[in-house]
C-alpha positions as CSV (number, residue, x, y, z in Angstrom):
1,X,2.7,-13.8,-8.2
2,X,-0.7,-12.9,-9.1
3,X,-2.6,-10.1,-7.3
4,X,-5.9,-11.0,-6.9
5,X,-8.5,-8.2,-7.9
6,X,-10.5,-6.7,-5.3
7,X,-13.0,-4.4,-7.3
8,X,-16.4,-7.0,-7.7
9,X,-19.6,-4.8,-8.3
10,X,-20.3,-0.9,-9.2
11,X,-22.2,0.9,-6.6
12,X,-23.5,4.7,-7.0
13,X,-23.1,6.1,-4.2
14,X,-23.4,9.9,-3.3
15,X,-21.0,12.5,-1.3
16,X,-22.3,16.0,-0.8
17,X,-25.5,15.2,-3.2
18,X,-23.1,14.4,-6.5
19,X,-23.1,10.6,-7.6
20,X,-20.1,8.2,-7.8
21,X,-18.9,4.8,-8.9
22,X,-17.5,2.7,-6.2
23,X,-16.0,-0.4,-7.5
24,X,-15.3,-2.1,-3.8
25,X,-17.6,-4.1,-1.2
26,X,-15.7,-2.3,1.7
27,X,-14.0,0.9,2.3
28,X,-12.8,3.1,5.0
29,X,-14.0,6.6,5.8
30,X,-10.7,7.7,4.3
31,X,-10.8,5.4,1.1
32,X,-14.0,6.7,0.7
33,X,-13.2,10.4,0.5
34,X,-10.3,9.5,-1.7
35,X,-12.6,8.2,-4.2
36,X,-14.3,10.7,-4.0
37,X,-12.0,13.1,-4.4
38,X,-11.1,11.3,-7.5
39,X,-14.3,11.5,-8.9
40,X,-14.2,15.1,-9.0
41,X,-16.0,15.6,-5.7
42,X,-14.5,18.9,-4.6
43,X,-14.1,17.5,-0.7
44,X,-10.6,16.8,1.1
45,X,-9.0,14.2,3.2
46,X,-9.2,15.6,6.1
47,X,-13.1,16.6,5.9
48,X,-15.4,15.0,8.4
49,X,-17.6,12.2,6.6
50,X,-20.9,11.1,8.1
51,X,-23.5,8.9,6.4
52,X,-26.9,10.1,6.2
53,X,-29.1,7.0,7.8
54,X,-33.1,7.0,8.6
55,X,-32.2,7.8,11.8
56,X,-29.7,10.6,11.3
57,X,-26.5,11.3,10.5
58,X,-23.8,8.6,12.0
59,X,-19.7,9.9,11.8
60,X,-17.4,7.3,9.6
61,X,-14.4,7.9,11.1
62,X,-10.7,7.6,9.2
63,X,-10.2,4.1,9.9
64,X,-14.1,2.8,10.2
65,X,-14.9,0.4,7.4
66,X,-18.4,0.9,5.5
67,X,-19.9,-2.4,3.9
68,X,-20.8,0.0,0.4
69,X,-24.2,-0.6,-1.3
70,X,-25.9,1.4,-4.0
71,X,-28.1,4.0,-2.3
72,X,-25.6,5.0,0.0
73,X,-25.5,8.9,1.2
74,X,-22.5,10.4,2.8
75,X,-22.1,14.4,3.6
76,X,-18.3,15.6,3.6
77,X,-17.2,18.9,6.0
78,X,-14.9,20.6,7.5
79,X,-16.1,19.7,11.0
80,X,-15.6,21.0,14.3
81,X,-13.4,20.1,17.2
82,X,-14.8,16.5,17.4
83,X,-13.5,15.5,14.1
């Protein structure tokens, strides 16, 4: 059986102000910190992630899907009781 490939476009996204490749259309808050992490962002799984937007910041939870896009801005932390 054939997998069939998931990875369609490269987008450059940033965590914590350093620039990434993301090779998939959709991720999770998780997938996206593992990517990260991969990339040699010095974050960890269990940080808080929360996209910066024109409006503010908006929390990506674990399990929340992100459509990705170049241009997109994420900030990683340790968060607080609400993470």
């Amino acid at each position: 059986m054939v997998e069939q490939a998931t990875a369609v476009h490269h987008y450059e996204v940033e965590v914590n102000r350093k620039k990434f490749v993301e090779d998939h259309r959709e991720r999770t808050g998780l997938q996206l910190k593992e990517d990260a992490i991969a990339a040699g962002i010095p974050i960890k799984p269990s940080y808080v992630l929360d996209e910066e937007t024109h409006e503010g910041l908006l929390r990506i939870n674990d399990d929340t899907k992100v459509e990705i896009r170049s241009g997109l801005k994420f900030l990683a932390h340790p968060g607080g009781s609400d993470s």
